[in-house]
Backbone as a chain_set.jsonl record, in Angstrom:
{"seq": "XXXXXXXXXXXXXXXXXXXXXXXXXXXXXXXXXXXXXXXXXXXXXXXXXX", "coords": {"N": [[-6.063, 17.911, -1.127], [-5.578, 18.103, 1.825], [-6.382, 15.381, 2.854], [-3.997, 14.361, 1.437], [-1.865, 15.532, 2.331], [-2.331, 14.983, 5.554], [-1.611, 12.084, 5.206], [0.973, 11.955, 4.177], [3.766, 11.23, 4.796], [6.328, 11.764, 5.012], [6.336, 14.597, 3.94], [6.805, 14.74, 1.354], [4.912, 15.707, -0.216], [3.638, 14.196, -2.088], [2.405, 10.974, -2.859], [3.894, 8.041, -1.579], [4.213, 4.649, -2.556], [3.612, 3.215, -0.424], [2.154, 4.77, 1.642], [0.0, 5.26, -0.287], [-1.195, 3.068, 0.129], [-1.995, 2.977, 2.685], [-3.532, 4.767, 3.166], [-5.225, 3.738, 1.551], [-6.682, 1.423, 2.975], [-7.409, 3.159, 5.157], [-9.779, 3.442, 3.909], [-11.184, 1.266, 3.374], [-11.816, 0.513, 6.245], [-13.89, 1.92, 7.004], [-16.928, 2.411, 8.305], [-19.389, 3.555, 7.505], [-21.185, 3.557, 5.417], [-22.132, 5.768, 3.475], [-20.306, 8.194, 4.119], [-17.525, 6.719, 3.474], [-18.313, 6.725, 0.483], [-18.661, 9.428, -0.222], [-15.868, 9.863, 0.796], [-13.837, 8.676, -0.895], [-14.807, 9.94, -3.332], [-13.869, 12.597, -3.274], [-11.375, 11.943, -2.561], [-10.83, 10.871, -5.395], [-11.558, 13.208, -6.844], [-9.168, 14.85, -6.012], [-7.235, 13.467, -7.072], [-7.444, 13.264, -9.583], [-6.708, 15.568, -10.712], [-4.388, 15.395, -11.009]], "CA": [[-4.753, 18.218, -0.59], [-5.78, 17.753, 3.35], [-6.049, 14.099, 2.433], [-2.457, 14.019, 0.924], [-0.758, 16.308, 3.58], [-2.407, 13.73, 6.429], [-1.065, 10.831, 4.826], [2.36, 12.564, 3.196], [4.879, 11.343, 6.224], [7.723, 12.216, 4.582], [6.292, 15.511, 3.734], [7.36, 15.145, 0.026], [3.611, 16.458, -1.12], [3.138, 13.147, -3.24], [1.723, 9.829, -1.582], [4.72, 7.215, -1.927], [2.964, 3.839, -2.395], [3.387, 2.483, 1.273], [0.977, 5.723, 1.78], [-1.336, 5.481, -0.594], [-2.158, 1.864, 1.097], [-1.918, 3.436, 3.946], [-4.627, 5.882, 2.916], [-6.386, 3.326, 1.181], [-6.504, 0.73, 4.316], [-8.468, 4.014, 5.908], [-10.891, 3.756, 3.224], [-11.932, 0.02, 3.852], [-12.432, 0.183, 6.987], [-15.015, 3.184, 7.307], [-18.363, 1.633, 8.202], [-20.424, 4.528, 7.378], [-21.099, 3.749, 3.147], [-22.18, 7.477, 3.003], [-19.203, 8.603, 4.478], [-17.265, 5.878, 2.436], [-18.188, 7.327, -0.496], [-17.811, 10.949, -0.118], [-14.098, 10.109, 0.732], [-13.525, 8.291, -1.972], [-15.41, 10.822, -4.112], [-13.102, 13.54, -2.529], [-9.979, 11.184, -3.026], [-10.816, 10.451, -6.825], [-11.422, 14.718, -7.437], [-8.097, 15.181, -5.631], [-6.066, 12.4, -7.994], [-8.106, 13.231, -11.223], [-6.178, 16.48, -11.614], [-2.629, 15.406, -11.458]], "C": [[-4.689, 17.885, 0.893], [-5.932, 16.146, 3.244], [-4.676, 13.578, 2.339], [-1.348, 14.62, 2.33], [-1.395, 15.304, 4.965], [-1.737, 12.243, 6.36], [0.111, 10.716, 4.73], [3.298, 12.168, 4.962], [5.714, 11.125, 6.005], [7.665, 13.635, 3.987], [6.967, 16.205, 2.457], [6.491, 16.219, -0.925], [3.145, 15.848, -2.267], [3.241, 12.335, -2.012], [3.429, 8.668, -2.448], [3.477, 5.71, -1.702], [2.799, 3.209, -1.34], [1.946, 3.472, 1.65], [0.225, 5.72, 1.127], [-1.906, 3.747, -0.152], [-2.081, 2.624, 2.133], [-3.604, 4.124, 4.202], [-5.705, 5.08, 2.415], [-6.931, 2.425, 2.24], [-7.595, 1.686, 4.932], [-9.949, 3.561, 5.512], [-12.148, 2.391, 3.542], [-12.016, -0.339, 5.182], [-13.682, 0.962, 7.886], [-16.486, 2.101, 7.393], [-19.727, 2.26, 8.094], [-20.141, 4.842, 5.966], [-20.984, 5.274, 2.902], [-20.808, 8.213, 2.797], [-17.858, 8.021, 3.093], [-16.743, 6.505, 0.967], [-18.173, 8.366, -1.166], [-16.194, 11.367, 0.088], [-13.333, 9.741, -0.194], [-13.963, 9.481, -3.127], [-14.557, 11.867, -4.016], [-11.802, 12.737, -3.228], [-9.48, 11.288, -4.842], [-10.299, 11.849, -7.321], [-9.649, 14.981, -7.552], [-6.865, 15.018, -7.248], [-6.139, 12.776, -9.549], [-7.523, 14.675, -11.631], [-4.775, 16.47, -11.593], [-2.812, 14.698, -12.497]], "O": [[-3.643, 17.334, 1.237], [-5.075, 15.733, 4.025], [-4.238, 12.613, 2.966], [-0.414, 14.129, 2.964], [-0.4, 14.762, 5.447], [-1.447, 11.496, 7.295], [0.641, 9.654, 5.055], [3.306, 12.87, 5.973], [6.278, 10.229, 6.634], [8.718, 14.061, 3.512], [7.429, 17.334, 2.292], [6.825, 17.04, -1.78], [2.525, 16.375, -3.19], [3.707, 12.525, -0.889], [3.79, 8.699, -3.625], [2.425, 5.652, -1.064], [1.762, 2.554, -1.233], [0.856, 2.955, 1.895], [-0.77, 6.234, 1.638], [-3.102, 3.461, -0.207], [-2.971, 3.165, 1.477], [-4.454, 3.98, 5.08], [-6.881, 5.379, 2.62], [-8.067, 2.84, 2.468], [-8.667, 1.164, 5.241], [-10.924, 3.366, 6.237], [-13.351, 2.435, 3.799], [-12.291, -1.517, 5.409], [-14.19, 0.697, 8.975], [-16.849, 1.243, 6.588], [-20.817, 1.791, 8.419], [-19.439, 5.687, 5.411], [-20.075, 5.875, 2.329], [-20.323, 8.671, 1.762], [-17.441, 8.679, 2.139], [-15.636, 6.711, 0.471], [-17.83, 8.48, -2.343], [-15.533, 12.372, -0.177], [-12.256, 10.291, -0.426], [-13.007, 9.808, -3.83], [-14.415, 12.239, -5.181], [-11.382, 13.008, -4.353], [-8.414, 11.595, -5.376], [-9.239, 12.019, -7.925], [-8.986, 15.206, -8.564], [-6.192, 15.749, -7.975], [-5.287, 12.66, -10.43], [-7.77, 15.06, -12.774], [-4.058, 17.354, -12.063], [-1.859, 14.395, -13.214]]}, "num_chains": 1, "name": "protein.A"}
């Protein structure tokens, strides 16, 4: 949800798809894999219960 509400800039509480590039854009340019893939890992949990 802290993911979505950072991204949400229209403050609907869903990612419109300009935002979820937006959000994903973050993701590729992290240069710390670890990191990387704990946010993604985090991201996926988030998505995987709507």
């Amino acid at each position: 949800q802290e993911v979505i509400a950072e991204t949400d800039e229209d403050g609907s509480g869903e990612l419109e798809f300009e935002e979820f590039v937006e959000l994903a854009a973050k993701f590729l340019i992290e240069e710390d894999e670890e990191a990387l893939k704990a946010e993604l890992k985090e991201a996926f949990r988030i998505y995987d219960k709507g």
